[in-house]
N, C-alpha and C positions, 0 to 999 in steps of 0.2 A: 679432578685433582684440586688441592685448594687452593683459595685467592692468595698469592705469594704476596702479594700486595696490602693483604692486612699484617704485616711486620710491620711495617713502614712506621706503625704506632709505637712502636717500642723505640723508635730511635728518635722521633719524631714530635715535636711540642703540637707544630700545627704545621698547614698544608695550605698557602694562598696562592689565589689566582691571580696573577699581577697582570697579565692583559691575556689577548686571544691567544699567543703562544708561548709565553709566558708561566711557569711556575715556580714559586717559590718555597722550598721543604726548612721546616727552622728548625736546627737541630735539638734536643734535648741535651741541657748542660750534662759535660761529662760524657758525653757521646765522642769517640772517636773516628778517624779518616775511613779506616778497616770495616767499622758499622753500617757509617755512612753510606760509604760507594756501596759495601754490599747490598741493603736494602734499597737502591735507589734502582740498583741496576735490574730489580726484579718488579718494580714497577710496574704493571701492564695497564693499558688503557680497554678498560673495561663499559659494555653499552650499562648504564643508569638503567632504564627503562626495564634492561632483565633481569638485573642482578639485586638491584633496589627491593622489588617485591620479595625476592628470596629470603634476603636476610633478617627480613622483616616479620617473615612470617614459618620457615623450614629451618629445622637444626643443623648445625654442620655435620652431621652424617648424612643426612638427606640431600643437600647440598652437592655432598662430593660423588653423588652417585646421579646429580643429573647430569644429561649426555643432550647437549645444545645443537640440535640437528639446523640451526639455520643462524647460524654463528654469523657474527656483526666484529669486523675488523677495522684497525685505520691504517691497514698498509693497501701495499698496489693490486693486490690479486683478491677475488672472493670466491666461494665456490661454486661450479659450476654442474658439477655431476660427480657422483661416488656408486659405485657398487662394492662390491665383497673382492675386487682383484685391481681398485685404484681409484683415485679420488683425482678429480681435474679442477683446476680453478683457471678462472678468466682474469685477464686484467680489467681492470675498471678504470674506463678512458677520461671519470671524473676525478681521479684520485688527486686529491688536493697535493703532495711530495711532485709534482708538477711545473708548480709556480716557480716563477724566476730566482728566489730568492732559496728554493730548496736544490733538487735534482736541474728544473728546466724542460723538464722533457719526461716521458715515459717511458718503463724499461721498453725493453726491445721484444721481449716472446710475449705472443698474445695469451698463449694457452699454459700450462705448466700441469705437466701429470705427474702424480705420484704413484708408481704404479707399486703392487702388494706380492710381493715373493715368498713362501712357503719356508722357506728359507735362502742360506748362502750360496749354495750349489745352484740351486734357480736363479738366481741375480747373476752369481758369474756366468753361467751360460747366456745369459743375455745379453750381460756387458759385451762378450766374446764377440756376440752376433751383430753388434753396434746397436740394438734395442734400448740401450740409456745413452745418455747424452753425460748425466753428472750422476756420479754413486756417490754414496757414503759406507755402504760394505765393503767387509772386510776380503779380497781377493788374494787369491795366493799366488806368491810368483808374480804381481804384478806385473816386472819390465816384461815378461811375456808376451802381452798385449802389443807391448810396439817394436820386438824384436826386427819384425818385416818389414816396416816403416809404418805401420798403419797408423793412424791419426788418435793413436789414444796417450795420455801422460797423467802424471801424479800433480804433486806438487811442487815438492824436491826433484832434483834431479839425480839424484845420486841415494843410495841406504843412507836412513831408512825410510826413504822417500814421503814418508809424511813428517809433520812435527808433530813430540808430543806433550800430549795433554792432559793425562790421567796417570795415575796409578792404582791399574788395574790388583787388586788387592785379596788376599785371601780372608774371610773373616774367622776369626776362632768364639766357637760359642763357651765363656768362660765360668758358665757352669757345672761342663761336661767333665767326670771325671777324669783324670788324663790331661786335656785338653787346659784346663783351672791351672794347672803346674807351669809356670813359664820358663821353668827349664826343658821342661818336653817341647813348649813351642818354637823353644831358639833351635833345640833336637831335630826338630823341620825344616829351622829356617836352614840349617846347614846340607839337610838332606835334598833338597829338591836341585831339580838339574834346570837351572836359569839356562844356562847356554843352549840346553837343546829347546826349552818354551820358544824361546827367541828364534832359534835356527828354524824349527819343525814348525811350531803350529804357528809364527808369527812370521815366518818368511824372512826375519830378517826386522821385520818392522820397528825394534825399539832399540834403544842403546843400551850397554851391561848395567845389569841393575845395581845400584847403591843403596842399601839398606836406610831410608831417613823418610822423613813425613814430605820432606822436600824434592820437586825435581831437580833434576841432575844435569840443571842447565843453569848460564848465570842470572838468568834474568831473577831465581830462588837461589842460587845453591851462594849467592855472599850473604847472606843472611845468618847462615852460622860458620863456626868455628869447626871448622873440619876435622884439624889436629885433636880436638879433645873429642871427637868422638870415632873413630878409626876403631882405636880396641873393641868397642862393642859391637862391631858391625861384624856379618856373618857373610859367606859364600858358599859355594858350590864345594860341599866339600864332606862327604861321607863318613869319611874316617872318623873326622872331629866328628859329625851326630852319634856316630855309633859310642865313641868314646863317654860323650854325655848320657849317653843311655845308659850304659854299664853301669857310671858312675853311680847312676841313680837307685841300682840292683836290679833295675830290666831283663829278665833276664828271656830269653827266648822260649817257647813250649816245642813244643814235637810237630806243628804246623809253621813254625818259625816267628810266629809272633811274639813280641813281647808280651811280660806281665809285672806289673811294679810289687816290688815286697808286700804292700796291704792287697794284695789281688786282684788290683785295676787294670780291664787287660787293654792294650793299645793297639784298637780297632773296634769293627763295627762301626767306624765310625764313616757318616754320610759325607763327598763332598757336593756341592752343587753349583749349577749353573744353569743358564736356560736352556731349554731344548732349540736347536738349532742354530747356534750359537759357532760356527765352526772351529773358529778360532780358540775360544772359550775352552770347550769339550776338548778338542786335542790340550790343550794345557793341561785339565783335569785329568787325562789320561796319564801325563806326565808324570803328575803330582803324585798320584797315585802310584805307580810304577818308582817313585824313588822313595816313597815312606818304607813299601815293600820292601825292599833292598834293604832296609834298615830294622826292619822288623816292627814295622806298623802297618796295621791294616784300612784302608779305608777305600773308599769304591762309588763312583763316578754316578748321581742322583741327578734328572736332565729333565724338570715340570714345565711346563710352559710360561711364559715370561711372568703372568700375571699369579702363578702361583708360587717363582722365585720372589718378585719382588714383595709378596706379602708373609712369606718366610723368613725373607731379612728384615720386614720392618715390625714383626711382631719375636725374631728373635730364634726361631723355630729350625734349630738349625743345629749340625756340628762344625761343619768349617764350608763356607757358600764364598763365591765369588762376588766383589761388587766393584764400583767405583765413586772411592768416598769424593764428594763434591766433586766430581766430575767437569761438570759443564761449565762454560763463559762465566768467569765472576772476576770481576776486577780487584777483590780484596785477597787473592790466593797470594799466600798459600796459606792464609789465617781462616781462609772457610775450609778447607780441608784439615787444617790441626783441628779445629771445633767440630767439628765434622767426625774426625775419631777418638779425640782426646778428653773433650767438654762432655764430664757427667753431671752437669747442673742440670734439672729438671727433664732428665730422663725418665720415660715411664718403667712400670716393672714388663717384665718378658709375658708375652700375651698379649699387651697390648700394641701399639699402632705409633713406630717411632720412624721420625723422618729424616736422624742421623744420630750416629753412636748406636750402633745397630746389632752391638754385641753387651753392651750396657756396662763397657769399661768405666769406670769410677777411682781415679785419684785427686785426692783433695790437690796434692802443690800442680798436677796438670790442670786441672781444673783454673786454680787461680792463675797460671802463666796462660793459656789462654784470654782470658778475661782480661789481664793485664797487656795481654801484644793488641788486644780490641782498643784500646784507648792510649794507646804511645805510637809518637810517630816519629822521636830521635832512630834515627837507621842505629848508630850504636848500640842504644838500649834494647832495640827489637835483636837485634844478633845475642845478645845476653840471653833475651829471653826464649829467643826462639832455641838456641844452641840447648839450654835446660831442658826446654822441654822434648826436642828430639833426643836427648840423655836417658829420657824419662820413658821414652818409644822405645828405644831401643835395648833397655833394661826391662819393660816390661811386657814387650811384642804381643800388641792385643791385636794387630793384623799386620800382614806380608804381603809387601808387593811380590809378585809376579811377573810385570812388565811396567813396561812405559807404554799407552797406548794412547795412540790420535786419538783428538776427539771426534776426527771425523774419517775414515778413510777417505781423503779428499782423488777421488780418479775421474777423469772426462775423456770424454770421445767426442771428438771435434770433426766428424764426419756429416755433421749436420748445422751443427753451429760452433761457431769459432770468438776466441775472446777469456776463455778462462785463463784464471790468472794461473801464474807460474814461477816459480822462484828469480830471480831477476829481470822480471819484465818490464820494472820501472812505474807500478801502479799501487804499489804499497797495499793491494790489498790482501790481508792473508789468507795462507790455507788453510780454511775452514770447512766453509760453506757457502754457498751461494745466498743465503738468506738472512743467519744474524749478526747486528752491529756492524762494524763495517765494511765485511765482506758482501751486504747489502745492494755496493754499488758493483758488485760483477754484473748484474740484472742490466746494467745500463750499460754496462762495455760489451756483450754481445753480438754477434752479427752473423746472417747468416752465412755458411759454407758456400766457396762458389762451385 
């Protein structure tokens, strides 16, 4: 993948070392808080000695295809063995996060496997069997697990027992005839059955969706102006898609599809996700089964990860699942508007893009983007941010689906004991065991007696 850490230039005058742990990043005038955190938090401490020759001498194509079989870390574990069904790493009893003035002490598991599942139905069988200790797949029916008492929990205690962290999203490729019409898209947005995604393929796992670029919790949802944007926002609701379809002279053929007046017909069209994916795929079936209802056709497309993700980033697609800026970033939900809003220096479709993955392009989202990057009065970002989700939701270049964890955070405490848990009193979150500073679960461990 690429060095995330050559951004760091764009926001960045220069980069000093002020002592041995110590560094000093000097911003770039006109740099704002939003740029900042962002690029900073993607930072990696990379070895010199491997990466030095590289860039010195191999193109970034060449680059992103080499595969570092003897990888140089500065955290607590390094690796220790991998075959083709799990990778194990040892801790290293020299790790400097030791010293008094960091951790103190060493985590607690010597060993930590990662072991490799074919898919979701494999993991849950194992979870079941007490074979994991900590997942991050997605399980269905979780409270299941501990209905007997058995020693397994989530995070939450209660639906939807994880917090979320994504907006698991449908992308529309807006080339596709049909598809280019954003009155066809809102046609969807009205069509698809949220409550059953949620009930059926999610267990439960997300709260009702609200149509906006923002999650639907407050730590985002004060940031805009609610009341003015309600009208635009779309639900569960058939009638109305059909209605708009009509409007538009849709009219259905003798297999029940529609077909628009210039004889666009509405289907064939692909949707996608990855193969194995459970959660995912039951969704798409979903989706599929309420366009139907409406008189759209389109039907369930499941490649394997590495051939979804290079279909969303070269474009290659009619409507693919993704999740726009998904992962840990302290500058959300300004990396996920940029993320699907910002068509500054997008490439053309074909080639190899790392967000805005349908190559939406509006000039005023563009610059309110750009604009919420370098303001940090909270009132003026509610202005801006409220426009530009105005500007989502008039123009629905992608649909959530759900709310989804970032991690399905589930443990089984039949072997070790200490994960955290929603009012435990350790403030660390459900995430992970590993980034930022769910970090320090590594060190509250212990084992089962």
């Amino acid at each position: 993948m690429a060095i995330y850490s050559a951004d760091t230039w764009d926001v960045c005058d220069d980069i000093v070392a002020v002592d041995d742990s110590t560094v000093n990043f000097i911003k770039k005038e006109g740099i704002g808080k939003n740029l900042i955190e962002r690029e900073l938090m993607k930072v990696a401490l990379l070895p010199e000695h491997i990466w030095a020759p590289m860039m010195e001498t191999m193109e970034e194509a060449e680059i992103r295809q080499f595969e570092n079989f003897d990888p140089v870390g500065s955290g607590p574990y390094k690796v220790y063995y991998y075959d083709d069904t799990r990778v194990v790493f040892i801790r290293d009893d020299n790790f400097w996060g030791q010293a008094e003035s960091m951790w103190g002490k060493l985590p607690e598991p010597k060993y930590i496997a990662h072991v490799i599942f074919k898919d979701n139905s494999a993991n849950t069988t194992a979870m079941q069997a007490g074979e994991i200790d900590y997942n991050e797949n997605f399980i269905p029916q979780i409270w299941k697990l501990w209905e007997n008492g058995e020693p397994y929990h989530a995070y939450l205690n209660d639906l939807p027992y994880y917090e979320p962290g994504m907006l698991v999203s449908l992308y529309f490729n807006l080339t596709t005839p049909g598809l280019d019409n954003p009155d066809i898209r809102r046609a969807i947005g009205y069509a698809i059955n949220y409550p059953q995604i949620i009930e059926l393929a999610m267990s439960g796992y997300s709260p009702d969706v609200v149509p906006s670029l923002l999650m639907p919790d407050e730590m985002e949802k004060y940031l805009i102006e609610d009341d003015e944007l309600k009208s635009l926002r779309w639900t569960y609701d058939p009638d109305k898609a059909n209605e708009i379809l009509d409007g538009l002279g849709a009219e259905k053929g003798s297999d029940g599809i529609r077909v628009l007046p210039d004889g666009t017909r509405l289907g064939f069209w692909g949707l996608e996700c990855p193969k194995g994916w459970s959660d995912w795929t039951s969704s798409l079936e979903i989706v599929a089964q309420s366009l139907k209802a409406v008189g759209i056709d389109a039907g369930s497309e499941l490649p394997e990860q590495s051939v979804w993700l290079n279909h969303s980033q070269t474009g290659e697609f009619d409507m693919i699942m993704q999740r726009p800026a998904a992962y840990l970033d302290p500058s959300q939900p300004y990396a996920r508007c940029k993320f699907i809003m910002d068509g500054s220096n997008t490439p053309a479709l074909g080639e190899q893009s790392f967000e805005n993955y349908n190559r939406y392009n509006n000039e005023e989202a563009t610059k309110l983007v750009q604009q919420i990057a370098i303001t940090e009065d909270e009132e003026e970002l509610k202005k801006l941010y409220t426009a530009l989700d105005k500007i989502y939701l008039t123009d629905i270049p992608v649909l959530t689906l759900m709310y989804r964890p970032l991690t399905f955070y589930s443990v089984y405490e039949g072997v070790w004991t200490g994960f955290a848990q929603e009012g435990d009193g350790t403030g660390i979150p459900g995430l992970a065991c590993f980034p930022y500073t769910s970090y320090k679960m590594l060190y509250e461990l212990k084992p089962a007696e």
